[in-house]
N, CA, C and O atoms as a Tinker XYZ file with bonds, in Angstrom:
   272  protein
     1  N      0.838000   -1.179000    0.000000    73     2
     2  CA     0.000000    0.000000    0.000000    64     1     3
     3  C      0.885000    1.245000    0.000000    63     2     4     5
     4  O      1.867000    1.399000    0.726000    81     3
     5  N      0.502000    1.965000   -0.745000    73     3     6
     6  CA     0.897000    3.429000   -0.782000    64     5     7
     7  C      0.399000    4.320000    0.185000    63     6     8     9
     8  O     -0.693000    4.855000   -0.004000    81     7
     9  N      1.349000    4.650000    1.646000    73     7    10
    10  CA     0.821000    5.378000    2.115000    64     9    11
    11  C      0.523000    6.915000    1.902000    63    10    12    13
    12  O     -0.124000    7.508000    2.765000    81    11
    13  N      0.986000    7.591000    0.755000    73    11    14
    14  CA     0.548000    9.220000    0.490000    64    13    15
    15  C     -0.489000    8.479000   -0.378000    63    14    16    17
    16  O     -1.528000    8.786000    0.205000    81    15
    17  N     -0.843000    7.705000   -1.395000    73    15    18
    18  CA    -2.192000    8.053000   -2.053000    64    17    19
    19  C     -3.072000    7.281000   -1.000000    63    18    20    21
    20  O     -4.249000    7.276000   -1.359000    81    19
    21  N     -2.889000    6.721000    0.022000    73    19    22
    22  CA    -4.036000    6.319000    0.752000    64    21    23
    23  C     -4.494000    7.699000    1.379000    63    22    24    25
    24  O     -5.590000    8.211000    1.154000    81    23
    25  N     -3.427000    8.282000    2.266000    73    23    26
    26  CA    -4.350000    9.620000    3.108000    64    25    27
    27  C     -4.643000   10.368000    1.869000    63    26    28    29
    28  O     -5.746000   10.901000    1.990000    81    27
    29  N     -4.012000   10.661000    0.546000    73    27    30
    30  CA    -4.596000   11.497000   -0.119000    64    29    31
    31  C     -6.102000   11.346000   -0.449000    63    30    32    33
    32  O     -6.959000   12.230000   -0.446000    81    31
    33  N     -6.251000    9.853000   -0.774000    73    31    34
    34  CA    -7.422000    9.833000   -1.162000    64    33    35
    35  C     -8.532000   10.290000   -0.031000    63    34    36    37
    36  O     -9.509000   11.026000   -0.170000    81    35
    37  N     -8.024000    9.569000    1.188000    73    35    38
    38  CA    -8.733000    9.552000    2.291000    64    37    39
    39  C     -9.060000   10.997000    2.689000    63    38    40    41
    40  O    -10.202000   11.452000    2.623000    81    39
    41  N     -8.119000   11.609000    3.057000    73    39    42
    42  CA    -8.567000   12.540000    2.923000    64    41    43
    43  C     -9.453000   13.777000    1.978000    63    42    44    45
    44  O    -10.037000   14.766000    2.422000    81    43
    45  N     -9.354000   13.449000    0.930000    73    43    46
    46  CA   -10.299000   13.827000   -0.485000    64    45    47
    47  C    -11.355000   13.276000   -0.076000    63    46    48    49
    48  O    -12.145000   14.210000   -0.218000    81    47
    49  N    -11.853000   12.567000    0.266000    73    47    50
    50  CA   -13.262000   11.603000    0.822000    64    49    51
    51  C    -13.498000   12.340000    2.019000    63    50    52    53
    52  O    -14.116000   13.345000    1.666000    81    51
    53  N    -13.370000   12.355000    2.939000    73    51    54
    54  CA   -13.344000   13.378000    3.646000    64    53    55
    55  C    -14.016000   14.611000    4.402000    63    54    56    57
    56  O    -14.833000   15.000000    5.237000    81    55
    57  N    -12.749000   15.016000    3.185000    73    55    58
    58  CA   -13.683000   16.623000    2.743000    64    57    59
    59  C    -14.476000   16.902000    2.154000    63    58    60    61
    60  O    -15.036000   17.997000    2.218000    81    59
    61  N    -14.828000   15.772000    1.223000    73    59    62
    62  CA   -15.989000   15.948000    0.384000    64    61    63
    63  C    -17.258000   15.710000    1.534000    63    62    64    65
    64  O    -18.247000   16.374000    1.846000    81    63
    65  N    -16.882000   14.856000    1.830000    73    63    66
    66  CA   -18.513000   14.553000    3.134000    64    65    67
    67  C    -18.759000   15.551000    4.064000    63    66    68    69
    68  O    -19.834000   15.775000    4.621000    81    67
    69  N    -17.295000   16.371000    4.258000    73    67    70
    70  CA   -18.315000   17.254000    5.409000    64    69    71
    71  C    -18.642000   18.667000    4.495000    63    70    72    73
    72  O    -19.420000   19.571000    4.802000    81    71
    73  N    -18.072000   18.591000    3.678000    73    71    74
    74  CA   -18.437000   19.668000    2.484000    64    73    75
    75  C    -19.694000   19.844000    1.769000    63    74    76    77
    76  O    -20.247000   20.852000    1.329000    81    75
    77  N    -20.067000   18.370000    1.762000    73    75    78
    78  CA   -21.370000   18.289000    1.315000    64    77    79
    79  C    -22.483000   18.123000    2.422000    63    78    80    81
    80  O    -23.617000   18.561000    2.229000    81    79
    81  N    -22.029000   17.306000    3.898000    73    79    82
    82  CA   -22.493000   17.175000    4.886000    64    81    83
    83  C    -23.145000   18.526000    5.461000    63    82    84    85
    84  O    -24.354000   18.601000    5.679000    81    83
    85  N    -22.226000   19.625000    5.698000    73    83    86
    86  CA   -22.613000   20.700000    5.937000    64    85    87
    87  C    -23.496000   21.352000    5.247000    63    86    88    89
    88  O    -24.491000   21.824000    5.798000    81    87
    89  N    -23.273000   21.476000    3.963000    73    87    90
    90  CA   -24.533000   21.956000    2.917000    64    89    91
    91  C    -25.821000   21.727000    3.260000    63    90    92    93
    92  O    -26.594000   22.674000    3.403000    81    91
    93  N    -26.180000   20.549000    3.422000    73    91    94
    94  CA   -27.085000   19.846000    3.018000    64    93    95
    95  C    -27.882000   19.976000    4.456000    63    94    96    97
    96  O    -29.087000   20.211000    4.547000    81    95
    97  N    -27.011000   19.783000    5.523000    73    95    98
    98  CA   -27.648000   20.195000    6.927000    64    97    99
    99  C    -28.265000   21.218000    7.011000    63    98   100   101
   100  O    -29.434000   21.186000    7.395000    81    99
   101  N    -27.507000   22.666000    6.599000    73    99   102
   102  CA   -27.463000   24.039000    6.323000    64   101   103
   103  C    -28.966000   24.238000    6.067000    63   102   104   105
   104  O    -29.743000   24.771000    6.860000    81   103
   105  N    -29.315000   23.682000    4.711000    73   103   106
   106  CA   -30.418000   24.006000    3.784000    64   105   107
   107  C    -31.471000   23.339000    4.885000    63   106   108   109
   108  O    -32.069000   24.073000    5.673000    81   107
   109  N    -31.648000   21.970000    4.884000    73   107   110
   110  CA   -32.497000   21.570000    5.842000    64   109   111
   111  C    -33.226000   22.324000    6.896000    63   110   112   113
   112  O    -34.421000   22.545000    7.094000    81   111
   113  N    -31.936000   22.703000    7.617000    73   111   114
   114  CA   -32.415000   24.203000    8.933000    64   113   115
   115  C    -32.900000   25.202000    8.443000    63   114   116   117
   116  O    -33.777000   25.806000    9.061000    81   115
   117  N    -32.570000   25.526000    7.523000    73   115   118
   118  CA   -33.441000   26.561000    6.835000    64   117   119
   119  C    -34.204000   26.611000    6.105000    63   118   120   121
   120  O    -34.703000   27.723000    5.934000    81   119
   121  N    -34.681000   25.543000    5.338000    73   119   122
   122  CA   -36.140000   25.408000    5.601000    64   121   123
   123  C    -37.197000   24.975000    6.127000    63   122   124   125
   124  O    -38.379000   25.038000    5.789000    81   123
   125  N    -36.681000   24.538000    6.968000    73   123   126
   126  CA   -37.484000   24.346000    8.653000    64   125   127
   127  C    -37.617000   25.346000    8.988000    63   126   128   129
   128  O    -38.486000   25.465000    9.853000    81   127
   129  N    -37.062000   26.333000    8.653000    73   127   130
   130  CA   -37.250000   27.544000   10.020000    64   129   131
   131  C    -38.151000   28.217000    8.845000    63   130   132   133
   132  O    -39.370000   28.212000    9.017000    81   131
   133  N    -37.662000   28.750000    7.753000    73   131   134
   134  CA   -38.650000   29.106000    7.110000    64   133   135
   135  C    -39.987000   28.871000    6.881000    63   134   136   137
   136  O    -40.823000   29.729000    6.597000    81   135
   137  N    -40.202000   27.482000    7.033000    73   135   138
   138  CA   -41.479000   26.708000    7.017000    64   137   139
   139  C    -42.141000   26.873000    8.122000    63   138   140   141
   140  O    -43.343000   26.710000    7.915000    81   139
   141  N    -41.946000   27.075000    8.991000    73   139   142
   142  CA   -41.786000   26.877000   10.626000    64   141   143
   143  C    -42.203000   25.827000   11.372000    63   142   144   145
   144  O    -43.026000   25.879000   12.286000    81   143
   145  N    -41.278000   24.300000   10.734000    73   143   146
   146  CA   -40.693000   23.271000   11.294000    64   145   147
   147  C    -40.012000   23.348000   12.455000    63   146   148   149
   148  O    -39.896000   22.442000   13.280000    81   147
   149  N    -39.489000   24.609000   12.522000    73   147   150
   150  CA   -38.454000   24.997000   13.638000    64   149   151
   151  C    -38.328000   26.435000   14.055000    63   150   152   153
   152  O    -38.156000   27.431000   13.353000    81   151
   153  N    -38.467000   26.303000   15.512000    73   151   154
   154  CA   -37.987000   27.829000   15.984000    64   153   155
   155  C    -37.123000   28.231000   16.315000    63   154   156   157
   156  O    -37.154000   29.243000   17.016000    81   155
   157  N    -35.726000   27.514000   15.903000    73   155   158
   158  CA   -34.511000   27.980000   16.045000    64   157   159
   159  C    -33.786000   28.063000   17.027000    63   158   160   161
   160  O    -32.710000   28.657000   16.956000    81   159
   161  N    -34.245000   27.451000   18.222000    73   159   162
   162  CA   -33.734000   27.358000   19.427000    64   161   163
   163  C    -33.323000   25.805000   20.204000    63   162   164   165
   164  O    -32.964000   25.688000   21.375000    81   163
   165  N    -33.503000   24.591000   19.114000    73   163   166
   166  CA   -33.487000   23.193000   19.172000    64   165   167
   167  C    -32.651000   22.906000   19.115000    63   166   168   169
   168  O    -31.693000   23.535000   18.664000    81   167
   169  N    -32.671000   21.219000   19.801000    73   167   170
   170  CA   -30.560000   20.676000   19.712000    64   169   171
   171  C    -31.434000   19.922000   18.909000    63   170   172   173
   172  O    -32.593000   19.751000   19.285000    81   171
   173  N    -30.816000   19.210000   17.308000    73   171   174
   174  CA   -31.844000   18.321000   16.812000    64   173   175
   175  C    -30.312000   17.302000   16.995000    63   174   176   177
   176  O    -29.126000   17.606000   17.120000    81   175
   177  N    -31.088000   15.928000   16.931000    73   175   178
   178  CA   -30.352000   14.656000   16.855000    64   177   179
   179  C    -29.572000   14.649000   15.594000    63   178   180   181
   180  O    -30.020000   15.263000   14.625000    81   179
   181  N    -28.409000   13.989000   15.513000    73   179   182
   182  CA   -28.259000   13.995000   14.054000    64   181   183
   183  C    -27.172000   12.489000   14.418000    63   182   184   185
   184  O    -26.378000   12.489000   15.359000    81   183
   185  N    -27.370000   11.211000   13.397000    73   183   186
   186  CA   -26.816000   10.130000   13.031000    64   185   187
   187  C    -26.161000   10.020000   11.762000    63   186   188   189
   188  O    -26.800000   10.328000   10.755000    81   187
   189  N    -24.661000    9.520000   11.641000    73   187   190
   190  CA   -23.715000    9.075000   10.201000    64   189   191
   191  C    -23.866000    8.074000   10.296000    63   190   192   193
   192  O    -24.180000    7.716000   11.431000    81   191
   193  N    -23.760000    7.050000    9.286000    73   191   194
   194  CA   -23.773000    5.728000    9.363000    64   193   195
   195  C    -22.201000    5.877000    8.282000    63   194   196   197
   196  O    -22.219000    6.322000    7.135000    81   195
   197  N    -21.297000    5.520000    8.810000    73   195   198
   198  CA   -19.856000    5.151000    7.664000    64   197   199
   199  C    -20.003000    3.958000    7.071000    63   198   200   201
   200  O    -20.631000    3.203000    7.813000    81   199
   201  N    -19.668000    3.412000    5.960000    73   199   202
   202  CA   -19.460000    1.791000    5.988000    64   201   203
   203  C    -18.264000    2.217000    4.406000    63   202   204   205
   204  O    -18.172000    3.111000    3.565000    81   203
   205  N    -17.720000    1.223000    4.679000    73   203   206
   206  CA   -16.009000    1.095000    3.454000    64   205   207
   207  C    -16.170000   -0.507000    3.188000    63   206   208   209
   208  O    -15.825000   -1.368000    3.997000    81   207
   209  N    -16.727000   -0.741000    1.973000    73   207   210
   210  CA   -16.644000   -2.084000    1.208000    64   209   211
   211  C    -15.173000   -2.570000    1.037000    63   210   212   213
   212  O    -14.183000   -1.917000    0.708000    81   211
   213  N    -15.301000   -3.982000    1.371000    73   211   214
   214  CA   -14.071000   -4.310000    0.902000    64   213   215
   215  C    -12.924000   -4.870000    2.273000    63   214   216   217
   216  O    -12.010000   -5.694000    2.268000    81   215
   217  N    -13.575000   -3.854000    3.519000    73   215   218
   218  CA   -12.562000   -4.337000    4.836000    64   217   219
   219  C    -14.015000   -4.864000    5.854000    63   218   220   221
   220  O    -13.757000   -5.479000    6.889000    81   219
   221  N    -15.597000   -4.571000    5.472000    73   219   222
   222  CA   -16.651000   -4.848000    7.048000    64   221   223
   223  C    -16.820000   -3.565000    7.404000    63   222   224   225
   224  O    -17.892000   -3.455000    8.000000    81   223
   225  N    -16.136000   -2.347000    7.292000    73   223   226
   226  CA   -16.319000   -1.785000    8.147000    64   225   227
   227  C    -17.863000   -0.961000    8.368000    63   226   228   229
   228  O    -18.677000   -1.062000    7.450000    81   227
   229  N    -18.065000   -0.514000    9.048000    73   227   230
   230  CA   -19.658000    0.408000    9.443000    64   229   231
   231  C    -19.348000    0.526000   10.964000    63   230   232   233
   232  O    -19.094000   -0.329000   11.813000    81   231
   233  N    -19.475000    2.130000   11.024000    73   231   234
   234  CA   -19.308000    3.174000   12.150000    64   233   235
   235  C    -20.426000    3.870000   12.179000    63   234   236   237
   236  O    -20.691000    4.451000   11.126000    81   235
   237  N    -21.106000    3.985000   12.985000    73   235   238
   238  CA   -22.118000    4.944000   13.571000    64   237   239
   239  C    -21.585000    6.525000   14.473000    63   238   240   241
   240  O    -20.783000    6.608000   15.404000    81   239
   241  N    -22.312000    7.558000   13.835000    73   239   242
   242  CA   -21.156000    8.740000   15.028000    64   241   243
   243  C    -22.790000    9.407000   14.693000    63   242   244   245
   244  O    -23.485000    9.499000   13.681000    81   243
   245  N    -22.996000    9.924000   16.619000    73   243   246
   246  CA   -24.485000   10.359000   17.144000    64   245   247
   247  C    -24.349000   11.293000   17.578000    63   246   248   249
   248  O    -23.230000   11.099000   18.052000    81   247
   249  N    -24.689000   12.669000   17.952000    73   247   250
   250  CA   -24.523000   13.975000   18.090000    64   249   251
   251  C    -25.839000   14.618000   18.022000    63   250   252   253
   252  O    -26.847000   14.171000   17.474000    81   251
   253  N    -25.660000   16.029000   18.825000    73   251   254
   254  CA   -26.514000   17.062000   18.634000    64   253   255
   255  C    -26.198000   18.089000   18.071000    63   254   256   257
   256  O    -25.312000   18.841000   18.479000    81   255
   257  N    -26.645000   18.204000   17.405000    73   255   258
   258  CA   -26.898000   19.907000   16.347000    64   257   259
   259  C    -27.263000   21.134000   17.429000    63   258   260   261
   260  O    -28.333000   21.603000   17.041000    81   259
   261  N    -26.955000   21.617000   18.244000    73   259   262
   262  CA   -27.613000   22.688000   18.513000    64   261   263
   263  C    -27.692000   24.287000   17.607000    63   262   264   265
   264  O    -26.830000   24.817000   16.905000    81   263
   265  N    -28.923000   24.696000   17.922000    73   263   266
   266  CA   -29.171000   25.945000   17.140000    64   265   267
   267  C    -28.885000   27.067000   17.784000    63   266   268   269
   268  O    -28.220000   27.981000   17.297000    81   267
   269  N    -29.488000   27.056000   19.187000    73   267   270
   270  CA   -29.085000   28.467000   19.381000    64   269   271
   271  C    -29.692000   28.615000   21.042000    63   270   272
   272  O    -29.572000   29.678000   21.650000    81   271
């Protein structure tokens, strides 16, 4: 194994997930709040499920979002 194109890649993977992760959260909250799904003052739950074909793996990571 090549360890620089492994973190490279790995890391490229990554950043793409919380790059897009964040987006996508972003928009959600806001249109909840716009809608008024939400009053902006909530911790909402939030669950990842990881999984990497090829080694088994699947990681769960559980957290709160708070707003404000």
């Amino acid at each position: 194994m090549n360890e620089d194109t492994f973190n490279t890649s790995l890391r490229g993977f990554l950043k793409k997930v919380g790059i897009t992760s964040q987006r996508e959260i972003e928009k959600a909250v806001r249109d909840a709040l716009a809608d008024g799904r939400l009053e902006g003052h909530e911790k909402l739950p939030a669950k990842v499920v990881l999984t990497v074909g090829g080694v088994g793996l699947t990681h769960e990571i559980t957290a709160e979002i708070e707003l404000g």
